[in-house]
MARDRENDO-285492 format. One record per residue (C-alpha): x, y, z; residue in three letters. Coordinates in steps of 0.1 Angstrom, whole numbers, plus 5000, padded with zeros to 4 digits. Each point is the difference from the previous one (the first is absolute). Layout:
BEGIN
+------+------+------+------+
:   px :   py :   pz : type :
+------+------+------+------+
:    X :    Y :    Z :  ala :
...
+------+------+------+------+
//
This chain:
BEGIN
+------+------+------+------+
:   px :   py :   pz : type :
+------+------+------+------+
: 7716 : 8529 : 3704 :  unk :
: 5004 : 5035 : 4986 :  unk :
: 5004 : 4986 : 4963 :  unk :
: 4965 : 4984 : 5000 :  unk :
: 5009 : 4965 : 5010 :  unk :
: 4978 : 4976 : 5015 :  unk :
: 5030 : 4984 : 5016 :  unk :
: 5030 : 5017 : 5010 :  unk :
: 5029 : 5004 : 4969 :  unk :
: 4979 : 4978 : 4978 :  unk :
: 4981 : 5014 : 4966 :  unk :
: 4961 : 4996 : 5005 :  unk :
: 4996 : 4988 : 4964 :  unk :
: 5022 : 4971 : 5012 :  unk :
: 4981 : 4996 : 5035 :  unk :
: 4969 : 5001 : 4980 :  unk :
: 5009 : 4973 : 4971 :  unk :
: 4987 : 4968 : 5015 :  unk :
: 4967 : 5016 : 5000 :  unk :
: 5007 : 5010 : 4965 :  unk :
: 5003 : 4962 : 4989 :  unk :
: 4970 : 4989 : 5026 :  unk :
: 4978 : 5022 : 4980 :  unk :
: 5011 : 4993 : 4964 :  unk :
: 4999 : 4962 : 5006 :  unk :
: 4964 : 5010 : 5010 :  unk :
: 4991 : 5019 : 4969 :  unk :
: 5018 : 4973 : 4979 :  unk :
: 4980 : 4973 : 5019 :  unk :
: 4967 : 5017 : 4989 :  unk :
: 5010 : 5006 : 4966 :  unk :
: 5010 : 4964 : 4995 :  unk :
: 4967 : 4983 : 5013 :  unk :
: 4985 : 5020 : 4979 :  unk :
: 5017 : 4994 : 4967 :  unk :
: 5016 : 4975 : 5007 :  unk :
: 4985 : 4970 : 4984 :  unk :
: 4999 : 5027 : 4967 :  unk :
: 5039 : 5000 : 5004 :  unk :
: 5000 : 4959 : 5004 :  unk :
: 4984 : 4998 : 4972 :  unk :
: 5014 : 5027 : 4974 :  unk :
: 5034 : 4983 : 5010 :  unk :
: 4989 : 4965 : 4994 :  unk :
: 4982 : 5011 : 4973 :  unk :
: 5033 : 5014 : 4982 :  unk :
: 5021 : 4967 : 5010 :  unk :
: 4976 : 4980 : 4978 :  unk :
: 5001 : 5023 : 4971 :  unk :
: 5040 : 5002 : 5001 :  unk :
: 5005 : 4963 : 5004 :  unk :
: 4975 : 4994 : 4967 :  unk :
: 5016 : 5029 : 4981 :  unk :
: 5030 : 4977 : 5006 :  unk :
: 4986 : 4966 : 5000 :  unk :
: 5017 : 4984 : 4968 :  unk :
: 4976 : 4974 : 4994 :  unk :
: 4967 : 4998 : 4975 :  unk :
: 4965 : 5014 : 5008 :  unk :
: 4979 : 5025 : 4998 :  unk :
: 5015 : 5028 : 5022 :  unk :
: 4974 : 5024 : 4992 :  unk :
: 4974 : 4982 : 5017 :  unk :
: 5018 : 4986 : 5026 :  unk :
: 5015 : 5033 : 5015 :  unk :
: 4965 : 5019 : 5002 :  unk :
: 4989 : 4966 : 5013 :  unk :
: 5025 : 5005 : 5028 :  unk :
: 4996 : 5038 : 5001 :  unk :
: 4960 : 4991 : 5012 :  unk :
: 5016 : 4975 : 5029 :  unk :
: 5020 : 5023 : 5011 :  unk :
: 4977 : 5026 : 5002 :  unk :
: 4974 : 4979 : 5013 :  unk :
: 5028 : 4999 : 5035 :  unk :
: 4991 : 5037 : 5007 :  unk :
: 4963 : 4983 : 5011 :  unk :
: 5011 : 4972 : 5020 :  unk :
: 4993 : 5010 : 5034 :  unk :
: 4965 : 5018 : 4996 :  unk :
: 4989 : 4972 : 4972 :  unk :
: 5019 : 4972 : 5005 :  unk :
: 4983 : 4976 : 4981 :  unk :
: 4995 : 5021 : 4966 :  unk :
: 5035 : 5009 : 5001 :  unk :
: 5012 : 4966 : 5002 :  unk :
: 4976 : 4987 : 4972 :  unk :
: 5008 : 5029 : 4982 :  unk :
: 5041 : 4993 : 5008 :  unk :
: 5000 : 4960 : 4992 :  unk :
: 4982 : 5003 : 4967 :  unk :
: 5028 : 5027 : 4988 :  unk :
: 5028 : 4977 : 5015 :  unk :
: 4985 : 4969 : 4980 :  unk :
: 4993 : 5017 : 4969 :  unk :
: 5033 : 5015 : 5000 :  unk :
: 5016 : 4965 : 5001 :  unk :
: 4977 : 4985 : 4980 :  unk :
: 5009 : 5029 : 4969 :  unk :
: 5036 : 4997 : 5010 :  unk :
: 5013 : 4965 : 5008 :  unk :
: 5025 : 4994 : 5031 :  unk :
: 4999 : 5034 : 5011 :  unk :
: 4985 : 4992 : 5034 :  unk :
: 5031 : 4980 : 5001 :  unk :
: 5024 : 5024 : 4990 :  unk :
: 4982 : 5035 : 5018 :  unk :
: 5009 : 5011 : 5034 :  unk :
: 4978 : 5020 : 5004 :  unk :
: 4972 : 4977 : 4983 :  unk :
: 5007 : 4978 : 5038 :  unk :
: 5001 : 5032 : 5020 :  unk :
: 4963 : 5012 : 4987 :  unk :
: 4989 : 4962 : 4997 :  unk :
: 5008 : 4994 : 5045 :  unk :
: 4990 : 5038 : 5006 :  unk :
: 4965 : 4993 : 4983 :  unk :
: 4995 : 4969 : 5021 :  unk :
: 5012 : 5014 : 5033 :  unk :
: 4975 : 5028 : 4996 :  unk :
: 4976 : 4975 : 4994 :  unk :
: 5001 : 4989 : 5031 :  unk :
: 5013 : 5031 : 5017 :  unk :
: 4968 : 5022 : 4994 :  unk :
: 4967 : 4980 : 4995 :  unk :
: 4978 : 4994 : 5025 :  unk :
: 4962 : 4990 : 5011 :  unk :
: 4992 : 4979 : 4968 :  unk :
: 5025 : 5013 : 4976 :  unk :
: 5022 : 4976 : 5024 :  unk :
: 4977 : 4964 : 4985 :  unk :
: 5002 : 5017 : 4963 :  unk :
: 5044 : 5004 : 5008 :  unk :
: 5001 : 4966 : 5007 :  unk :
: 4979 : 4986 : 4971 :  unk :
: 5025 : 5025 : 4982 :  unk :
: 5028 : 4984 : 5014 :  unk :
: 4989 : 4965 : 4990 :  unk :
: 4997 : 5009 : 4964 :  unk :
: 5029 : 5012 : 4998 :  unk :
: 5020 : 4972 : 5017 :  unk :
: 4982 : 4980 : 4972 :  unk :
: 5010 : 5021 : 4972 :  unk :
: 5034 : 5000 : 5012 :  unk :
: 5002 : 4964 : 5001 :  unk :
: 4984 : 4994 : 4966 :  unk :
: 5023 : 5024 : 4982 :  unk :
: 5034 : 4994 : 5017 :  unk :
: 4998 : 4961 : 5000 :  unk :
: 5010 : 4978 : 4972 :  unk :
: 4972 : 4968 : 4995 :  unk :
: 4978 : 4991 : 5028 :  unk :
: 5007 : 5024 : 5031 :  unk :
: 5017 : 4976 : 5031 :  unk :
: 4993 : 5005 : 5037 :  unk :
: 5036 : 5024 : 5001 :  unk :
: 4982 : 5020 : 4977 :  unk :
: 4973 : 5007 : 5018 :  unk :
: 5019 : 5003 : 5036 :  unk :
: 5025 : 5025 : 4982 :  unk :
: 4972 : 5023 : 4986 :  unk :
: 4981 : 5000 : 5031 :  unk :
: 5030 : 5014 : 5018 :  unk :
: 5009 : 5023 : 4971 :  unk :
: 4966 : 5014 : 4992 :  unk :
: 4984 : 4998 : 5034 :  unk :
: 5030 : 5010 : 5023 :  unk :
: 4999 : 5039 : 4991 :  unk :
: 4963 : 5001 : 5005 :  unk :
: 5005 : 4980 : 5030 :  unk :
: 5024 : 5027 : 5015 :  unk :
: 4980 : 5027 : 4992 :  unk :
: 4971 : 4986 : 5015 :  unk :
: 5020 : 4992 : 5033 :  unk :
: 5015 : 5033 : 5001 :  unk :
: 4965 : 5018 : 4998 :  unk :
: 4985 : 4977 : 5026 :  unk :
: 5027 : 5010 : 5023 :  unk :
: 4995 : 5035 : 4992 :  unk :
: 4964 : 5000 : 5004 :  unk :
: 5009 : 4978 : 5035 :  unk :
: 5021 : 5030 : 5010 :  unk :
: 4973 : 5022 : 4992 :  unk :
: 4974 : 4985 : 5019 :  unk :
: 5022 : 4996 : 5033 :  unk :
: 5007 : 5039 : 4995 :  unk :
: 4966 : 5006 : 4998 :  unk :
: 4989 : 4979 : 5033 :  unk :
: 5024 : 5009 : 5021 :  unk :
: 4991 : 5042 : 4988 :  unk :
: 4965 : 4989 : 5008 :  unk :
: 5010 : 4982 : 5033 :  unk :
: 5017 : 5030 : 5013 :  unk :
: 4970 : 5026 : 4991 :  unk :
: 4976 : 4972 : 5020 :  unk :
: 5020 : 5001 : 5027 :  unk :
: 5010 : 5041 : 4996 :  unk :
: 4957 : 4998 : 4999 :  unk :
: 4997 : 4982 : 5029 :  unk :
: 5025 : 5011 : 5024 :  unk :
: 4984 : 5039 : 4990 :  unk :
: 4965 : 4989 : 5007 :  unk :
: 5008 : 4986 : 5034 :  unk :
: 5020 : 5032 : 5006 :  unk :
: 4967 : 5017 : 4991 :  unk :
: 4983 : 4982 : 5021 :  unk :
: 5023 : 5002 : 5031 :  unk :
: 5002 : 5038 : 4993 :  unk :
: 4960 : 4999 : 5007 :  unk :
: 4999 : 4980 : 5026 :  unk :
: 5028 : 5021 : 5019 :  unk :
: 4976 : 5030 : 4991 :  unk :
: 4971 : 4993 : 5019 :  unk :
: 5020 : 4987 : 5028 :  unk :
: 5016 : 5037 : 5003 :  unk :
: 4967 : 5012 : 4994 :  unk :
: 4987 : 4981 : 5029 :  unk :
: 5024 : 5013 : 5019 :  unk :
: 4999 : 5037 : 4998 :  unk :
: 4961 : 4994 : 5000 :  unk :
: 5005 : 4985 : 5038 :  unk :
: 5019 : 5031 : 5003 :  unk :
: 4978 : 5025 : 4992 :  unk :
: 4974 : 4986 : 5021 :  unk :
: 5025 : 4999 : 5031 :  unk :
: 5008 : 5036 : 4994 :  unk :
: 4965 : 5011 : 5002 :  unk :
: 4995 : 4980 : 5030 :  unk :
: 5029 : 5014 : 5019 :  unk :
: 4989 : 5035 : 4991 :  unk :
: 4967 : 4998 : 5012 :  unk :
: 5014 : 4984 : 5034 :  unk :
: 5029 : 5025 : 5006 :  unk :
: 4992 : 5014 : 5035 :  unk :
: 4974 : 4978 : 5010 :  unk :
: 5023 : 4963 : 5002 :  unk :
: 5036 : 5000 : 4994 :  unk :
: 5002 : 4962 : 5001 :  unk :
: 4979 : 5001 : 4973 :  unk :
: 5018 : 5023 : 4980 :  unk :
: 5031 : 4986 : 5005 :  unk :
: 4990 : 4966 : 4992 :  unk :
: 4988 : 5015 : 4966 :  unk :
: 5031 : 5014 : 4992 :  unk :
: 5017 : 4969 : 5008 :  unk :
: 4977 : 4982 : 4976 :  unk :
: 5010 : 5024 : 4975 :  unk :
: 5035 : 4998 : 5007 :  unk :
: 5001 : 4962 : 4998 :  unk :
: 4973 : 5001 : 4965 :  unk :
: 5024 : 5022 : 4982 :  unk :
: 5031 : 4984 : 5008 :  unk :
: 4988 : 4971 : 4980 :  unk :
: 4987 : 5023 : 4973 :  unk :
: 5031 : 5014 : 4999 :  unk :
: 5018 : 4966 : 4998 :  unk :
: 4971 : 4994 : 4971 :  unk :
: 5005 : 5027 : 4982 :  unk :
: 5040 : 4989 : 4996 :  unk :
: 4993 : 4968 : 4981 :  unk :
: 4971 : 5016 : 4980 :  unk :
: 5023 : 5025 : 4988 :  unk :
: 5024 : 4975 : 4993 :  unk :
: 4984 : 4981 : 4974 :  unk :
: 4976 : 5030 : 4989 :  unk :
: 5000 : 5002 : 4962 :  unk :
: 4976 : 5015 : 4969 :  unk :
: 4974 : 4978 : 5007 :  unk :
: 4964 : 5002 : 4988 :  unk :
: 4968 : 4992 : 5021 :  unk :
: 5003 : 5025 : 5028 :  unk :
: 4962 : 5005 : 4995 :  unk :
: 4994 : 4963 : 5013 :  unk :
: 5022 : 5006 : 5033 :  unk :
: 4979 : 5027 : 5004 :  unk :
: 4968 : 4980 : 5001 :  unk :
: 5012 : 4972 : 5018 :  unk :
: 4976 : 4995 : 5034 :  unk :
: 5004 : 4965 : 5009 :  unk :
: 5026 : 4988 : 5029 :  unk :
: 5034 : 4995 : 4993 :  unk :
: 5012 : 4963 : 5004 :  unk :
: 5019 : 4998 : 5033 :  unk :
: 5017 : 4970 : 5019 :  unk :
: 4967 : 5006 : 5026 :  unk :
: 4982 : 4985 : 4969 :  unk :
: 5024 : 4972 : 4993 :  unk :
: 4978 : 4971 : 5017 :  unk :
: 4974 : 5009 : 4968 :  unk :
: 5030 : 4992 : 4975 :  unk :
: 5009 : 4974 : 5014 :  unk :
: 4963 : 4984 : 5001 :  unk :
: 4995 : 5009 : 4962 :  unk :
: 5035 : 4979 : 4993 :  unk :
: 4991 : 4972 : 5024 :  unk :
: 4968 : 5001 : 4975 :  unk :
: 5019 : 5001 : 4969 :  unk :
: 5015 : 4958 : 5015 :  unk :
: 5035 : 5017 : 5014 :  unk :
: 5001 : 4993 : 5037 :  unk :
: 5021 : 5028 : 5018 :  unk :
: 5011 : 5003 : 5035 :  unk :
: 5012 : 5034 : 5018 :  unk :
: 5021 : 5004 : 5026 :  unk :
: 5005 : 5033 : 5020 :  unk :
: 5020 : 5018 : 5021 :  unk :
: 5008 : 5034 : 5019 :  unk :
: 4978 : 5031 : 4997 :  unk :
: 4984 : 5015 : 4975 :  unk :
: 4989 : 5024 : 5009 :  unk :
: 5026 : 5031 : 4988 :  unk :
: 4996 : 4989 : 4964 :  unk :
: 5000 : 5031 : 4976 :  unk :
: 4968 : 4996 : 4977 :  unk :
: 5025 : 4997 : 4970 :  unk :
: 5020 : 4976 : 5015 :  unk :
: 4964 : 4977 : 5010 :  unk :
: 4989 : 5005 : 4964 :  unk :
: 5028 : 4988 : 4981 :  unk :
: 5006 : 4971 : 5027 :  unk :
: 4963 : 4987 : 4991 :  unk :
: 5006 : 5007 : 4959 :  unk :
: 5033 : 4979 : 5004 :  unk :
: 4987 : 4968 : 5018 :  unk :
: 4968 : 5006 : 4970 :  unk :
: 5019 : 4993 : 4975 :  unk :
: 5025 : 4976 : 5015 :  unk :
: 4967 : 4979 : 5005 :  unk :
: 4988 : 5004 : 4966 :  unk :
: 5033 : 4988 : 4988 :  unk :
: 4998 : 4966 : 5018 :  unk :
: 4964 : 4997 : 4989 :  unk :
: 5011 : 5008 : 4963 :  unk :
: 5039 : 4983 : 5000 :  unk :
: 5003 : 4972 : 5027 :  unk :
: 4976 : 4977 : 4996 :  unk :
: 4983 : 4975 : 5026 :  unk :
: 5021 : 5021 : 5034 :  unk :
: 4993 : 5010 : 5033 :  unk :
: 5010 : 5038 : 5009 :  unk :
: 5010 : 5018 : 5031 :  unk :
: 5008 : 5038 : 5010 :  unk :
: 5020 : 5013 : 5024 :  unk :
: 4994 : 5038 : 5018 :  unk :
: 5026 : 5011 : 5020 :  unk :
: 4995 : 5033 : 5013 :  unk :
: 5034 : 5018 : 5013 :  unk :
: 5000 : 5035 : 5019 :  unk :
: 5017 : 5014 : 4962 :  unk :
: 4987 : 4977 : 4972 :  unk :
: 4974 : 4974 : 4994 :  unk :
: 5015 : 4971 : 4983 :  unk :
: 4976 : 4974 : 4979 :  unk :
: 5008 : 4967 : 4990 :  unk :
: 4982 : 4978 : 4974 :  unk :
: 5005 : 4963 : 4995 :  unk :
: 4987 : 4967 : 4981 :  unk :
: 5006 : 4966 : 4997 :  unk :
: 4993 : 4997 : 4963 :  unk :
: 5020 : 4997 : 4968 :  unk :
: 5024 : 5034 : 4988 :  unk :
: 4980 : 5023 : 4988 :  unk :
: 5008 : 5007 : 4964 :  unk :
: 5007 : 5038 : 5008 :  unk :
: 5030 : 4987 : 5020 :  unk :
: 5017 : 4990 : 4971 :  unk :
: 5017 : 5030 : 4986 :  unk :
: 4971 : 5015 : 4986 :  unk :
: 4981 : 5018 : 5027 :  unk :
: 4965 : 5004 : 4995 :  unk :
: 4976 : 5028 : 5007 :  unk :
: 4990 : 4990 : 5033 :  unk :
: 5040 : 5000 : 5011 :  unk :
: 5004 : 5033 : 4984 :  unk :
: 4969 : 5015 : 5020 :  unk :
: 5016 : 4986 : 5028 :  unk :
: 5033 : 5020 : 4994 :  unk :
: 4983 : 5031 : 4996 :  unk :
: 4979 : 5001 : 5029 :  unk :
: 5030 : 4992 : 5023 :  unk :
: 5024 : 5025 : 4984 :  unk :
: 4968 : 5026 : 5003 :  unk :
: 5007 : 4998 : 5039 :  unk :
: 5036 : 5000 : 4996 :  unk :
: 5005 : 4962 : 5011 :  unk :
: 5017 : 4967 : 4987 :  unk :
: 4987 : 4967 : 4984 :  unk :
: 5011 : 4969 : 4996 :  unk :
: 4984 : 4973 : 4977 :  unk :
: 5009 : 4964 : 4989 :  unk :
: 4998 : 4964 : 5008 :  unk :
: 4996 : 4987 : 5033 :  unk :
: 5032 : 4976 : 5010 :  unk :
: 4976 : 4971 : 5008 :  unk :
: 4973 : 5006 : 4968 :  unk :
: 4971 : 5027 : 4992 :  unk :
: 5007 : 5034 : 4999 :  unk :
: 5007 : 5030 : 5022 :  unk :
: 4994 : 5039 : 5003 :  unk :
: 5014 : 5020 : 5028 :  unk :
: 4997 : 5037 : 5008 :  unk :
: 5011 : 5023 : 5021 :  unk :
: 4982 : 5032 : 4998 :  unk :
: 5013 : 5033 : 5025 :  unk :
: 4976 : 5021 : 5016 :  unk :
: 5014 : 5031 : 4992 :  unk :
: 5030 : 5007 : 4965 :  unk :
: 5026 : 5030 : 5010 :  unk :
: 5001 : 5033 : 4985 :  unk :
+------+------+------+------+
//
C-alpha cells in the first residue's frame, strides 16, 4: 500500500480504468443524443452526393444533389417535427429521381434515407400528427404503386407496396408504443410506491399520536397518585401504598409504551393536533359501539371471548381495537354479501385477535396489499407482535394477531 495503490501490487490508474470507460461511454452517450441525428444526416447526406458524383447515367445532377442535400438535412428534424421532416424528405427523394432516372434504383443510400424517413414517421408522431402519418402513409403507398408498376397496377402490387411502404412506419410506430407502454408502467408503479410510502407514513403519524396521549394519560394518572400519596404520608399507609402501587403498575405500561412509540417515531408533522386532542381514545371497552355501527353498515359480526382482560397495556387495547376497525372495513369494502366473526383471546403475556368472513378473497389478498393490510402491519409491528393474513382454507378471508403486553429492552 505504500506506493499509492488501491489494491495491493496493482497500479491505481489500472484499478481505476473501468470507471474511466463507465464515464466516457456516459459523455459519449450525451454527446450522441444530442448530435446525433446531425451526424445521421451529414453522413447520409455525403453517400447521396458521392453516389451521384458517380452515377454514370443522364440528368440533371445539379438539381438532383441539392434536392437530396434538403432530404437529408430535413433527417436532422425528424424526431421533434416528424411530419415536416418527412414531407420535406420525400419531396427531395422524388424530385431527385424524377431529375435523375433509375437512381433510386441504383443508390444505397437513396433506400437507407427512403425506410429511415418512414420509420420516423411512425416512430415520433403522436396525438393527431399520428391520423395525418397515416393519410401520409397512404399516399405514398399510392405513389409507389403508380410509379413502379407497368399498365394497370394488380392486387401484388398493391400487397407488395403496402408491406414496403407501410412496414417501416409500422415498426416505428410499434416500437414507440412499447416505449411509451414502458413508460407508463414506470411511472405507475413510482406512483404506487409513493401512495403506499404516503400511506404507511400517515398511519405511522397517526399511531405515533395515538401512542402520545396514551403516555400522556399515563404519567397524568401519575402525577395525580403522587400528590395523593404525599398528602396521606403519616396519616394511612394503606393508602399510600396502594398509590404507589398504582404508580408502579401505570408506568410499567408507559414504559412498555414509550418502547414501541420510540420505535416507529419519525419527522413527522402535526404534533400541534396531538396536543389538542381531548376526546377518549378507542379501546376494546368500546368495542360493542364498533361493532353496532358495522352491524349498521349490513355486515353481521359475532365475538367470541375469552380469559381476562383486565392487565391490557393501554397501547396494547388501542391498537387491538384499530386492528379489528379496519379488518371490518375491509370485509365491508372487499368481500361482498359475508358474515364476520372475532375472536379475543386474552393470555397472562399477549392478547391474540382473530378476524374472519365467509365472503369472497378480498382483492388485497392477491399480491397487492392494500392500505388497510398495510395499517394492519404497522400497528402490530408498533407493539412488537406478528400477523398473519390470507385466505381462509374453507373460503372468506382471515386476519390474526397476536399482540404482547410488554416488547424487551
Amino acid at each position: 500500500m505504500g506506493d499509492g495503490s488501491l489494491i495491493p501490487g496493482r497500479d491505481p490508474f489500472i484499478a481505476l480504468a473501468p470507471y474511466r470507460v463507465l464515464v466516457r461511454w456516459a459523455r459519449w452517450k450525451v454527446w450522441l443524443n444530442r448530435y446525433g441525428d446531425v451526424l445521421l444526416a451529414v453522413g447520409i447526406g455525403v453517400a447521396l452526393v458521392v453516389e451521384m458524383l458517380l452515377w454514370e447515367g443522364g440528368g440533371d445532377k445539379t438539381l438532383a444533389t441539392a434536392l437530396l442535400v434538403l432530404a437529408s438535412a430535413a433527417l436532422v428534424v425528424r424526431r421533434s417535427q416528424p411530419i415536416p421532416s418527412f414531407v420535406v424528405c420525400w419531396l427531395g427523394l422524388f424530385g431527385a429521381a424524377h431529375f435523375v432516372r433509375g437512381f433510386d434504383n441504383g443508390s444505397s443510400a437513396f433506400v437507407v434515407i427512403y425506410f429511415l424517413s418512414l420509420f420516423s414517421l411512425g416512430a415520433y408522431t403522436r396525438g393527431r400528427e399520428v391520423a395525418v402519418s397515416v393519410l401520409l402513409v397512404l399516399i405514398g403507398i399510392v405513389v409507389f404503386v403508380a410509379s413502379d408498376s407497368d399498365g394497370s397496377p394488380g392486387m401484388g402490387d398493391a400487397v407488395f407496396a403496402t408491406v414496403f411502404v407501410g412496414g417501416p412506419w409500422a415498426t416505428g410506430l410499434a416500437l414507440r408504443l412499447r416505449r411509451d407502454l414502458a413508460v407508463a408502467n414506470e411511472r405507475l408503479r413510482v406512483e404506487q410506491e409513493e401512495k403506499t410510502r404516503r400511506a404507511v407514513a400517515e398511519e405511522r403519524s397517526t399511531i405515533a399520536r395515538e401512542l402520545h396521549d396514551v403516555v400522556a394519560h399515563a404519567i397524568s394518572v401519575t402525577v395525580l397518585q403522587s400528590r395523593g400519596a404525599r398528602r396521606m404520608l403519616g396519616r394511612d399507609e394503606a393508602k399510600v401504598r396502594g398509590a404507589l402501587d398504582a404508580i408502579e403498575h401505570t408506568n410499567t405500561q408507559a414504559l412498555g409504551d414509550m418502547r414501541r412509540l420510540l420505535a416507529i417515531l419519525r419527522d413527522t408533522e402535526g404534533d400541534a393536533e396531538s396536543d389538542t386532542a381531548t376526546a377518549p381514545q378507542p379501546s376494546l371497552s368500546r368495542l360493542d359501539e364498533l361493532l353496532e355501527d358495522v352491524r349498521g353498515s349490513g355486515l353481521p359480526v359475532e365475538v367470541s371471548t375469552s380469559g381476562d382482560n383486565l392487565d391490557v397495556p393501554p397501547g396494547v387495547d388501542l391498537s387491538a381495537y384499530r386492528i379489528i376497525q379496519e379488518a371490518l372495513t375491509n370485509v365491508l369494502k372487499h368481500a361482498g354479501p359475508a358474515t364476520a366473526r372475532v375472536e379475543l383471546t386474552y393470555g397472562e403475556d399477549d392478547l391474540t385477535l382473530r378476524v374472519t368472513d365467509d365472503g369472497k378473497v378480498a382483492s388485497e389478498a392477491n399480491g397487492n396489499p392494500g392500505h388497510g393490510l398495510l395499517g394492519i402491519r404497522e400497528r402490530v409491528a408498533v407493539v412488537g407482535g406478528e400477523v398473519e393474513t390470507g385466505p381462509c382454507p374453507g373460503g372468506g378471508f382471515e386476519v390474526r394477531a397476536r399482540l404482547p403486553y410488554s416488547v424487551e429492552a
